[in-house]
C-alpha positions as CSV (number, residue, x, y, z in Angstrom):
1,X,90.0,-93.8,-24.0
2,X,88.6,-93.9,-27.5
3,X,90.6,-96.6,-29.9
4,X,89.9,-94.7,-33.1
5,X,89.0,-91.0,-32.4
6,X,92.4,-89.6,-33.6
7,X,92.1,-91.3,-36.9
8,X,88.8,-92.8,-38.3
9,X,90.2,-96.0,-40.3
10,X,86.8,-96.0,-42.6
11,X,88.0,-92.8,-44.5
12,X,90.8,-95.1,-46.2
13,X,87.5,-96.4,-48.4
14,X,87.5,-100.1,-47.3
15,X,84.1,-101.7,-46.6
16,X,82.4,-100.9,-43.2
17,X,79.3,-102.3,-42.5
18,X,76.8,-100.9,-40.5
19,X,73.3,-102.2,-39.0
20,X,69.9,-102.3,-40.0
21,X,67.1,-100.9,-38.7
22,X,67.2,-101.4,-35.1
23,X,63.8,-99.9,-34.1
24,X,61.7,-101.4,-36.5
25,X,63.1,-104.9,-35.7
26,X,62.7,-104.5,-32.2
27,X,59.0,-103.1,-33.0
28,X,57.7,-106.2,-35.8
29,X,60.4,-108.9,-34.9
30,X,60.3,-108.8,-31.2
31,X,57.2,-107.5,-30.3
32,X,58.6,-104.8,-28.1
33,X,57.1,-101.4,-27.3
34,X,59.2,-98.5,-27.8
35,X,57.6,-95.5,-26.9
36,X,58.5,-92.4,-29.4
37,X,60.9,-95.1,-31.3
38,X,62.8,-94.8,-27.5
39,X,65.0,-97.6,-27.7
40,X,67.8,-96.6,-25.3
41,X,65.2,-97.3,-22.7
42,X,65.4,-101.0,-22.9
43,X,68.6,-100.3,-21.6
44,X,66.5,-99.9,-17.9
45,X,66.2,-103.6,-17.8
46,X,68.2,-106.8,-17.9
47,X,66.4,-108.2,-20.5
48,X,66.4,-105.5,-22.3
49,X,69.8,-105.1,-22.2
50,X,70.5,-108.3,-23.8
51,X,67.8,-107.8,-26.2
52,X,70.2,-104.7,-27.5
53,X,73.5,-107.1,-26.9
54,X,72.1,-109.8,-29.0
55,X,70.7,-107.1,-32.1
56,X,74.7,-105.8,-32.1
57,X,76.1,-109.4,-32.1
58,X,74.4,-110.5,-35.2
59,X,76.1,-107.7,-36.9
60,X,79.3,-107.8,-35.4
61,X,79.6,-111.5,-36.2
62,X,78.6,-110.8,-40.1
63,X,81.2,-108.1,-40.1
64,X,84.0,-110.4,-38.3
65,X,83.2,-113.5,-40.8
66,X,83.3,-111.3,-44.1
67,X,86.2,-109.5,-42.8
68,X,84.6,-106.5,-44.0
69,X,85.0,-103.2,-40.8
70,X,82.1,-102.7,-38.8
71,X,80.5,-99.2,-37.5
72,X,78.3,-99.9,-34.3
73,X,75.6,-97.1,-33.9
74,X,74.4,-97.1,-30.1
75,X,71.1,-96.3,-29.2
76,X,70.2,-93.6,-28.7
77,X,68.5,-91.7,-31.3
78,X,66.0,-90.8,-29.0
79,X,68.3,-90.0,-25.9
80,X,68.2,-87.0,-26.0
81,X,65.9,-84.1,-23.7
82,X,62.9,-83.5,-25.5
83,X,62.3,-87.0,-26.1
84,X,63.7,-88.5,-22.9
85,X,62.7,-86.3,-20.4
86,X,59.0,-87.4,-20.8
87,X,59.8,-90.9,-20.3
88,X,61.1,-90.0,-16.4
89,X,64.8,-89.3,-17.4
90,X,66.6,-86.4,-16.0
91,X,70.1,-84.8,-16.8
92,X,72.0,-87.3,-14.7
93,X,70.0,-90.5,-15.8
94,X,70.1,-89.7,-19.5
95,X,74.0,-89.5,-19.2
96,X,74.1,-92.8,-17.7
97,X,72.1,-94.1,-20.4
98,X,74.0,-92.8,-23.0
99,X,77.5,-94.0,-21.6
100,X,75.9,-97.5,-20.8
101,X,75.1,-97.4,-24.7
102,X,78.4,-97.3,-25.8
103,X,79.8,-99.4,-23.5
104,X,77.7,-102.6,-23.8
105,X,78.8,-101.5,-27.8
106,X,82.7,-101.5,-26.4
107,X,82.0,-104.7,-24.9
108,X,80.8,-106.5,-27.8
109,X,83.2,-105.6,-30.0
110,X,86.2,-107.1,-27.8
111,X,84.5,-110.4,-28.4
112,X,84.4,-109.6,-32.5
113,X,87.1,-107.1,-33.3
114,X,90.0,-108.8,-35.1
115,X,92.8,-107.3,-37.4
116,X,90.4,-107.8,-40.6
117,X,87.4,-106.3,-38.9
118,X,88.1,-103.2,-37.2
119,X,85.3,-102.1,-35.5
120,X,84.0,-98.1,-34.5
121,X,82.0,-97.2,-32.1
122,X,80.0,-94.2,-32.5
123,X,77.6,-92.2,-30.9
124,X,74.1,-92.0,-32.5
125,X,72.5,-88.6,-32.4
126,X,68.9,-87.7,-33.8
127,X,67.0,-84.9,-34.3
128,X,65.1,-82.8,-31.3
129,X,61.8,-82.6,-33.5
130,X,60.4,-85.0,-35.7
131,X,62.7,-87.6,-38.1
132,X,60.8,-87.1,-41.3
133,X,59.0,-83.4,-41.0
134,X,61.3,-80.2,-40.1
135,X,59.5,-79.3,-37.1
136,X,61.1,-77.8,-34.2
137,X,63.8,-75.8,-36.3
138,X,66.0,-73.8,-34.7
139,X,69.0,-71.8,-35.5
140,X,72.4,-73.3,-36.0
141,X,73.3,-71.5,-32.2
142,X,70.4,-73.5,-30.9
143,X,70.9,-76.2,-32.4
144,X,74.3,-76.7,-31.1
145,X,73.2,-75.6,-27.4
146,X,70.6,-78.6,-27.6
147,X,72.6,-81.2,-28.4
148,X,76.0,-80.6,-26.7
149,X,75.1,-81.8,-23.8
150,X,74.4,-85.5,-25.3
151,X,78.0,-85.1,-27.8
152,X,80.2,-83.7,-24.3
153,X,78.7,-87.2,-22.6
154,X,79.5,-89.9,-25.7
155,X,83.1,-87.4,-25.3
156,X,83.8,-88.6,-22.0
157,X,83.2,-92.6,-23.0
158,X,84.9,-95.2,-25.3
159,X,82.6,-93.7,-28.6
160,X,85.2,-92.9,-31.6
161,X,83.2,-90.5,-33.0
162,X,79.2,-89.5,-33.6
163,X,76.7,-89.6,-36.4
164,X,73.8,-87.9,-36.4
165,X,70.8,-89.6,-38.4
166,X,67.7,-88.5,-40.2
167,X,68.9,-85.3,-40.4
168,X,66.1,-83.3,-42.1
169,X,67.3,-79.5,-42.4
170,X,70.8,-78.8,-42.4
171,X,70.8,-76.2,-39.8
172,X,70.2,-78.5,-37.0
173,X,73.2,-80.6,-38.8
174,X,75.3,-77.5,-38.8
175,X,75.1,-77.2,-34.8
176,X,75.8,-80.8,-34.4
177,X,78.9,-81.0,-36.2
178,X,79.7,-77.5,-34.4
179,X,78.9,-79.3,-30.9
180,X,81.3,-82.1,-32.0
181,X,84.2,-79.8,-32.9
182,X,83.8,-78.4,-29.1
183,X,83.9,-82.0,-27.8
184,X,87.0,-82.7,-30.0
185,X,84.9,-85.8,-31.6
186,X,85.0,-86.6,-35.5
187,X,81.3,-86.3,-36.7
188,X,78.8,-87.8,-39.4
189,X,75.8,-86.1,-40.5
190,X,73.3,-88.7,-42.6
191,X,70.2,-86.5,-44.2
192,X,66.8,-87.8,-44.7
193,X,65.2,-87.6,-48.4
194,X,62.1,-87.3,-49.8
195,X,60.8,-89.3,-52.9
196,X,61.9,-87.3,-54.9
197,X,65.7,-86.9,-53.6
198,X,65.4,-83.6,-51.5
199,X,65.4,-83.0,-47.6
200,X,62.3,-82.4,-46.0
201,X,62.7,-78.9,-46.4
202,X,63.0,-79.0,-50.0
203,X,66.6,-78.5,-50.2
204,X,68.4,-80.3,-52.3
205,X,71.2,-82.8,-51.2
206,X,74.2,-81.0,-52.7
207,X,73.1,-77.1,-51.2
208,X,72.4,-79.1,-47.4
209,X,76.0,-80.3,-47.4
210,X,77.5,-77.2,-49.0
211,X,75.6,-75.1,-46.0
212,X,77.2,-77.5,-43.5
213,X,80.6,-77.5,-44.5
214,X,80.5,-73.7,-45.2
215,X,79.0,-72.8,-42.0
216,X,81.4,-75.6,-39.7
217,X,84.8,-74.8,-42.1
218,X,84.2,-78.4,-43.6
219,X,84.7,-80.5,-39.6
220,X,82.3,-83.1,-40.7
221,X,84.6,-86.5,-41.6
222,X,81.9,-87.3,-44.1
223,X,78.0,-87.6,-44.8
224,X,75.6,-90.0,-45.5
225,X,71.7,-90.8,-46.7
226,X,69.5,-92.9,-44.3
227,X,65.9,-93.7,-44.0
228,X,65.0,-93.5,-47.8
229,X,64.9,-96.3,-50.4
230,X,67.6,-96.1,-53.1
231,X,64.9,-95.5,-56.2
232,X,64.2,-92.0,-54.2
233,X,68.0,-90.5,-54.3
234,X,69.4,-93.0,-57.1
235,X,69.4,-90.1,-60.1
236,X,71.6,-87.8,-57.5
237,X,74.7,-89.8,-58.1
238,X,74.3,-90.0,-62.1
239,X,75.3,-86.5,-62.3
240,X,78.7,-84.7,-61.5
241,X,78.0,-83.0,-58.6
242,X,81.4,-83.0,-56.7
243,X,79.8,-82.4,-53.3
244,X,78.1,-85.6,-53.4
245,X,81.8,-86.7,-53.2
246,X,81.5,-86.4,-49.3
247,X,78.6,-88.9,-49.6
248,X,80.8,-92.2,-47.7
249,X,77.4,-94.0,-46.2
250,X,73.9,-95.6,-46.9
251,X,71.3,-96.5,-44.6
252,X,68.2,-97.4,-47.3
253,X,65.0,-98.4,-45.9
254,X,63.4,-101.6,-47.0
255,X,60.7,-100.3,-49.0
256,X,60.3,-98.0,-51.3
257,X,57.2,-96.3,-49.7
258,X,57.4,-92.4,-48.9
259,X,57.6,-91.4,-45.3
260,X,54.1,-91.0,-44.6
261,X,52.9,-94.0,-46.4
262,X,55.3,-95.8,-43.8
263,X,54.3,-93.9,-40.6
264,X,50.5,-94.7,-42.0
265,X,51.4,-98.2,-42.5
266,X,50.7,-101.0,-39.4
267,X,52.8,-103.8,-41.1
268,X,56.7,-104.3,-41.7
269,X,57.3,-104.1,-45.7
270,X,60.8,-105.7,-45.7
271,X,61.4,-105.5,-49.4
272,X,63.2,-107.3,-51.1
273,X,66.7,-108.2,-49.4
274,X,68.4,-109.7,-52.6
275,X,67.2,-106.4,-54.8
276,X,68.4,-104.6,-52.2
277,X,71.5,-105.5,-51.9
278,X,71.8,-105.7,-56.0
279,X,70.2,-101.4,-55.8
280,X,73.2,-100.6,-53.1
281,X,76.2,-101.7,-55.7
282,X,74.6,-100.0,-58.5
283,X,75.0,-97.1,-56.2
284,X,78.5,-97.9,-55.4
285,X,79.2,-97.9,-59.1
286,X,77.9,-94.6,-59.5
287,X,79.8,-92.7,-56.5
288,X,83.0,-94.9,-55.8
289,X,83.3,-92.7,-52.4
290,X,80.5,-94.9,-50.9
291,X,82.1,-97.1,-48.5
292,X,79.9,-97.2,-45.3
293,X,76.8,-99.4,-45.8
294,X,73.8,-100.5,-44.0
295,X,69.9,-100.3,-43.3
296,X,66.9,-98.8,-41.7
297,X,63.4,-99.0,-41.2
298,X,62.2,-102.5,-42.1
299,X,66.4,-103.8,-42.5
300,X,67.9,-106.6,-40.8
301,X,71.0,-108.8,-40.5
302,X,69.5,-110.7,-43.7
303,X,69.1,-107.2,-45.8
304,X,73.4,-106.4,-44.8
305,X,74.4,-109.4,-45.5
306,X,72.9,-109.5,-48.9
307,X,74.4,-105.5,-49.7
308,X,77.9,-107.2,-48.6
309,X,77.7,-109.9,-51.0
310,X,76.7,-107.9,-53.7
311,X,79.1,-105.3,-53.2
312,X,82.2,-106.9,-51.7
313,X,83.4,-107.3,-55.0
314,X,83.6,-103.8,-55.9
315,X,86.5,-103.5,-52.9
């Protein structure tokens, strides 16, 4: 059974790392194709397989040697119907692709894991429609309907809880963290921002994670920002807005480009790793709740380990 499920040890506020951005380094630095950012399928091969084992290694064995906790994030963004079925899966394979996910995760961190480093496995969900435009919306009933089936599978395997990334309306978040109350699993729900700070949708951060917790009796454990660059959401956190209190993680991207500049652009913009990491403790400064830290598109080990050195300090 799961190791940390009754009692998620990152909401004491001690440093937990988390990856980068797994799809774009398996796109630019490895030269694989991922169809639809699919990159649970590699997960069909041997070599794929390890490809995934060595990506997770890298991080676990930062995590272990700064002694900071580690969150693993399986995936399998894209493992879920919509995007799977197309690619040949059916209900029974994408359950076995999902389970294998977690435990080649559970594998790696019995090699890494030490009393310093505890290490969480969760269960990465993303969004039935599109990651950056709010396509596809459906109802918080819907919403929940769609993805229980992929939540009850991570229930049934070693996963300690599950996040849910690019969130981009908070409806579809809503059902998630609803579907995750059913499966008795803690949850994480990371929202996707614009430029200019808001969702997709226009909503602002503070009224999407007020929805959430109103409509789901507050289940979530905590939220989070991914795939935006810290100059987009920075001014959120000079304020005094105490919902942004429930803000725990970052996932920035690299570059400070806007969503469609990036899905326009054919090259990796990494950034600037060292900037990076010096943008991410300005942040922490500004909302001490932050405490979960990592990339996304354009990230790698080289962009963590420069947000840990720069913020270890602030622990």
């Amino acid at each position: 059974m799961s190791k940390y499920r009754s009692a998620l040890p990152q909401l004491a506020g001690d440093l937990y790392l988390t990856d980068g951005g797994l799809e774009t380094t398996l796109i630019f630095h490895h030269g694989l194709e991922l169809p639809d950012f699919a990159a649970f399928h590699l997960l069909t091969s041997p070599a794929g397989t390890e490809t995934l084992r060595n990506y997770f290694r890298a991080y676990a064995k930062l995590a272990h040697e700064l002694k900071t906790g580690f969150i693993f994030e399986s995936a399998t963004w894209r493992a879920n119907r919509d995007w799977a079925y197309p690619l040949g899966y059916n209900r029974a394979t994408l359950a076995a692709v999902n389970h294998m996910a977690i435990t080649i995760m559970d594998e790696i961190r019995q090699e890494y894991e030490s009393e310093h480093s505890p290490m969480i496995l969760s269960g990465c969900i993303g969004p039935r429609g599109d990651g950056y435009l709010p396509t596809s919306v459906m109802s918080v009933q819907d919403a929940q309907d769609y993805h229980q089936e992929q939540i009850d599978t991570f229930a049934r395997t070693q996963a300690d809880m599950v996040c849910a990334l690019t969130m981009n309306y908070p409806d579809e978040a809503s059902g998630i963290v609803l579907a995750a109350r059913q499966a008795e699993l803690p949850v994480a729900i990371s929202f996707t921002l614009e430029t200019d700070g808001n969702l997709p949708d226009g909503q602002t951060l503070a009224v999407a994670i007020n929805r959430v917790d109103d409509i789901t009796a507050g289940y979530a454990s905590y939220f989070m920002i991914n795939c935006a660059h810290p100059t987009h959401f920075e001014h959120l956190f000079a304020g005094n807005d105490k919902s942004l209190i429930r803000v725990r993680g970052v996932r920035a991207n690299a570059s400070c480009k806007s969503h469609a500049e990036l899905n326009d652009s054919a090259e990796l913009d990494m950034g600037n790793p060292e900037e990076l990491g010096e943008q991410y403790a300005a942040l922490k400064k500004q909302l001490p709740s932050l405490n979960i830290l990592g990339g996304c598109c354009g990230t790698d080990h080289q962009h963590v380990a420069e947000i840990a050195k720069a913020c270890l300090p602030l622990f």
